[in-house]
C-alpha positions as CSV (number, residue, x, y, z in Angstrom):
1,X,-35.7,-42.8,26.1
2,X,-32.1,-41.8,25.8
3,X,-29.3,-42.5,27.8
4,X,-28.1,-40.0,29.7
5,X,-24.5,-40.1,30.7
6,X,-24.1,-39.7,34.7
7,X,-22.0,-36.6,35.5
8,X,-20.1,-36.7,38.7
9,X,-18.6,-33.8,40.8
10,X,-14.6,-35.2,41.5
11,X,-13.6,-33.0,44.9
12,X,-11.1,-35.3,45.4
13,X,-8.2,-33.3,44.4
14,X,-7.1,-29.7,45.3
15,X,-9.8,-26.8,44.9
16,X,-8.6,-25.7,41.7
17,X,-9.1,-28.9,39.6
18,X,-12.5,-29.3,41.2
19,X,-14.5,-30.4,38.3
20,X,-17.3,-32.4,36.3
21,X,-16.2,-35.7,35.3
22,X,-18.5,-38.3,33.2
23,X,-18.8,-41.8,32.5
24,X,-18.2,-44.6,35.0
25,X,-17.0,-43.6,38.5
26,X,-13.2,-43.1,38.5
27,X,-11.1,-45.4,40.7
28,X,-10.3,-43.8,43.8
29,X,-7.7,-40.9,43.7
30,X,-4.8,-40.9,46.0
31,X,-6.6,-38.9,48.5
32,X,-8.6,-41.1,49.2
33,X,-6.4,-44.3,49.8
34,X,-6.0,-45.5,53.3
35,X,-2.8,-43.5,55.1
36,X,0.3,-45.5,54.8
37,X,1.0,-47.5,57.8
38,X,3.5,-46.1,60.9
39,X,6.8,-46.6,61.1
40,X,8.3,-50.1,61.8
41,X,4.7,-51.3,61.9
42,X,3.8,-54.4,59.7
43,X,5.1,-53.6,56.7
44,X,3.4,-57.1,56.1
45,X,1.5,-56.3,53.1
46,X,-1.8,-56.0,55.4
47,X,-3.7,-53.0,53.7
48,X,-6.4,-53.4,57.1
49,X,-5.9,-49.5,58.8
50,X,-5.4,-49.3,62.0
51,X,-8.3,-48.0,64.4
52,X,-8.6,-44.4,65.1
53,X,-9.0,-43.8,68.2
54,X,-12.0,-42.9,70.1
55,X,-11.8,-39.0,71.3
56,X,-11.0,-38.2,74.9
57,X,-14.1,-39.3,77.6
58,X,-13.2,-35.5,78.9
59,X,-13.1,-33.0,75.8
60,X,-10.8,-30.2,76.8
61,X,-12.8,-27.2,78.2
62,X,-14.2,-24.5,76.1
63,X,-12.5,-21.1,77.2
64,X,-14.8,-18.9,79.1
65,X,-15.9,-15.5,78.0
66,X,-13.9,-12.6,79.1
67,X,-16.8,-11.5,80.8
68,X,-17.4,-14.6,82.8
69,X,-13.3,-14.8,83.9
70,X,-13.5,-12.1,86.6
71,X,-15.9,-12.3,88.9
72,X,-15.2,-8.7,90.1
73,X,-17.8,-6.1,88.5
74,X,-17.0,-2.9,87.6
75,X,-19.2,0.5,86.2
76,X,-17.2,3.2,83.9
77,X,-19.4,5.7,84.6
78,X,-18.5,8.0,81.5
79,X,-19.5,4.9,79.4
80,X,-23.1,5.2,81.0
81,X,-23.1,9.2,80.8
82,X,-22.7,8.7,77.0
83,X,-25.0,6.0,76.4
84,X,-27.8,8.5,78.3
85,X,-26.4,11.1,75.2
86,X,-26.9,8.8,72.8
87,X,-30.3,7.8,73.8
88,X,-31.4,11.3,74.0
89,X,-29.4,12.1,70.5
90,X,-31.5,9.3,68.9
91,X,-34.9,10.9,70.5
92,X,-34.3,14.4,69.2
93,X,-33.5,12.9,65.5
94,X,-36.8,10.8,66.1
95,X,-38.5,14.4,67.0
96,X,-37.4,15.9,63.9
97,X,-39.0,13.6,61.7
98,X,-42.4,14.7,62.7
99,X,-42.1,17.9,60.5
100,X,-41.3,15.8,57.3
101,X,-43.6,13.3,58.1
102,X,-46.6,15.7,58.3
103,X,-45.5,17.1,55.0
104,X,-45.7,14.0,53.3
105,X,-48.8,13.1,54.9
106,X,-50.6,16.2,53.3
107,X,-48.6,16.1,50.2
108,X,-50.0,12.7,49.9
109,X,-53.3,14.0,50.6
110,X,-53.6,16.2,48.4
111,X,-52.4,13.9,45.5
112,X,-54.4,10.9,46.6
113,X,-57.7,12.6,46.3
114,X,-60.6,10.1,45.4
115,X,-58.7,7.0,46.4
116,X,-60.3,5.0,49.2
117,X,-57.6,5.4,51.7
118,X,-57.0,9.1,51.7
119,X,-59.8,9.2,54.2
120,X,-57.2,7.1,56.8
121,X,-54.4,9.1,55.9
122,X,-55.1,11.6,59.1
123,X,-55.7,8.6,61.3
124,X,-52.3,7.0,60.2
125,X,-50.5,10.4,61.0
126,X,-51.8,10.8,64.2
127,X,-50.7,7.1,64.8
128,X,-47.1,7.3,63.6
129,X,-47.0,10.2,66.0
130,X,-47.9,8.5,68.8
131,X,-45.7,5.8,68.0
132,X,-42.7,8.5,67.8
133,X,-43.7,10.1,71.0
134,X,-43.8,6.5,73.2
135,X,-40.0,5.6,71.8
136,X,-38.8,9.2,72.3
137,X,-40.2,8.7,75.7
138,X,-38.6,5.2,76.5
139,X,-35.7,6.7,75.3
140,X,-35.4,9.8,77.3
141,X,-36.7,6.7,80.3
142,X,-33.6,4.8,79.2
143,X,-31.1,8.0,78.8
144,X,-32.7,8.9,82.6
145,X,-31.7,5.6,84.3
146,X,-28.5,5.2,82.6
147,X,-27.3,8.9,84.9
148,X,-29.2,7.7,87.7
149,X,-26.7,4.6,87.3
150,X,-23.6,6.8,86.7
151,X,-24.7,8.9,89.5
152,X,-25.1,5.9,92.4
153,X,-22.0,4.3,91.8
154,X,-20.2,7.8,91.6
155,X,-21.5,8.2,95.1
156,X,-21.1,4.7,96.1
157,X,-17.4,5.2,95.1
158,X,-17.3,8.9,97.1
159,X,-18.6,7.2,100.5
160,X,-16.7,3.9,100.2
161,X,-13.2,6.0,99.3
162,X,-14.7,8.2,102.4
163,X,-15.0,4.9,104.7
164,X,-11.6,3.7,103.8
165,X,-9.8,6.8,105.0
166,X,-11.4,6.6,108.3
């Protein structure tokens, strides 16, 4: 069995002269040498550090999320109008995939004739359809509830700025 020198990873310099050392483990760079003592504090030859001390019993607080800072709640409206667009944007570009889809399903009909799954291939159309159809119809759900939303607080807005002026 040979002797295979140990190779050891020396981090403790600056990024750039990173590097594989081997041989015996190098003394201790300056790095990684105890800080030098504070000012006007025994200057005694005692190489002992001082403690750290512990942290705070209290850490500081963590900042709260802007959303969690005012408690006030507010709608935009618009911002729910085009949400309800883009729901009904993505069901339409769902819808025209059907088209394609049954295209490649006879395409790959036709070309996988004598294979053991070309038999399914109807039954896996008419499942990806129905799949298509039930997102298309949570979406147009979704795009639904999202006016219904915009419209109550538009009126909610209308009869409160109605109570206000008397």
């Amino acid at each position: 069995m040979t002797d295979v020198p140990h190779q050891r990873l020396d981090v403790s310099g600056p990024v750039s002269q990173v590097g594989i050392t081997s041989g015996p483990s190098p003394t201790p760079s300056p790095g990684l040498t105890p800080p030098p003592s504070p000012p006007g504090g025994g200057g005694s030859g005692d190489d002992t550090p001082s403690p750290t001390p512990s942290p705070s019993p209290n850490p500081s607080p963590t900042p709260r999320p802007e959303w969690e800072v005012d408690p006030d709640l507010w709608v935009d409206p618009n911002w729910l109008r085009h949400r309800a667009s883009d729901c009904d944007q993505v069901a339409e570009a769902l819808a025209r995939l059907i088209g394609p889809a049954a295209d490649a399903a006879k395409a790959l009909g036709w070309s996988a004739k004598g294979w053991d799954f070309a038999s399914s291939i109807d039954e896996m159309q008419g499942r990806w359809e129905d799949i298509n159809q039930l997102i298309r119809d949570r979406l147009h759900r979704g795009a639904d509830n999202f006016r219904v939303c915009a419209d109550a607080y538009d009126d909610l807005e209308t009869t409160n700025a109605a109570y206000f002026r008397g």
